[in-house]
C-alpha positions in Angstrom: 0.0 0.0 0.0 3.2 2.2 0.7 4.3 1.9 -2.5 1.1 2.4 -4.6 0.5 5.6 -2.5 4.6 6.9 -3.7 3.8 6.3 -7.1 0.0 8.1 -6.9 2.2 11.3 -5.1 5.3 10.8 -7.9 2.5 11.0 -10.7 0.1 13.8 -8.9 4.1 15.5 -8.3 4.8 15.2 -12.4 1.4 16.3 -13.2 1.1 19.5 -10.8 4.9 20.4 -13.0 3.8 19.9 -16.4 3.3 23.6 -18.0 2.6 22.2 -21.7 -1.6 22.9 -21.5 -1.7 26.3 -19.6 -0.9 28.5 -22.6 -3.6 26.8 -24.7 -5.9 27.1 -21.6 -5.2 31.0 -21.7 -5.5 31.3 -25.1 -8.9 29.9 -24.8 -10.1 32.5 -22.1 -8.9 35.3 -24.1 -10.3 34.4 -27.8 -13.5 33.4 -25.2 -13.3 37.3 -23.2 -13.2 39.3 -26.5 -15.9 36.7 -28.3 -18.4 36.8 -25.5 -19.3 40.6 -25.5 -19.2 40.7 -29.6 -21.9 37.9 -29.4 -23.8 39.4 -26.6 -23.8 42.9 -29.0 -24.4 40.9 -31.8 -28.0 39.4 -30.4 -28.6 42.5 -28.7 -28.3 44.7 -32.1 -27.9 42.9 -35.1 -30.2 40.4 -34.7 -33.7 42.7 -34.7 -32.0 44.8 -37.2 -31.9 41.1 -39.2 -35.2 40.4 -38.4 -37.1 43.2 -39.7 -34.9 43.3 -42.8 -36.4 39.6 -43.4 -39.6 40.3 -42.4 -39.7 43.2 -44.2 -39.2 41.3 -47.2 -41.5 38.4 -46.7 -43.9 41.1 -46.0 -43.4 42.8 -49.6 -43.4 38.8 -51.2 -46.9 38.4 -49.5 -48.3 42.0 -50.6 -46.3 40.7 -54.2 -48.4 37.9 -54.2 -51.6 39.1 -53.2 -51.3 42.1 -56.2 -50.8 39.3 -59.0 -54.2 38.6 -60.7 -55.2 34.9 -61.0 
């Protein structure tokens, strides 16, 4: 039991050293920081302005169809 519990510390020891993921970790958070408030914006303005526009259009398709004689 001694010696699984040395290895489990040796391995947690190597792990809690290893550097190699933190800079893709951070990299993450930042592309996520600057994304997060550009979609937020996006939803809050952009998408009504797209809605109307495509409603807008289906409207004039609809008033379009109704103005076509049979």
């Amino acid at each position: 039991m001694f010696a699984r519990n040395s290895r489990l510390r040796k391995l947690l020891g190597r792990l809690h050293h290893d550097q190699r993921g933190g800079v893709t970790i951070e990299t993450v958070l930042i592309i996520a920081a600057i994304a997060l408030p550009i979609l937020i914006f996006i939803l809050k303005v952009g998408w009504p302005m797209a809605r109307n526009f495509f409603l807008q259009g289906m409207n004039d398709l609809q008033n379009e169809a109704n103005n076509v004689p049979n």
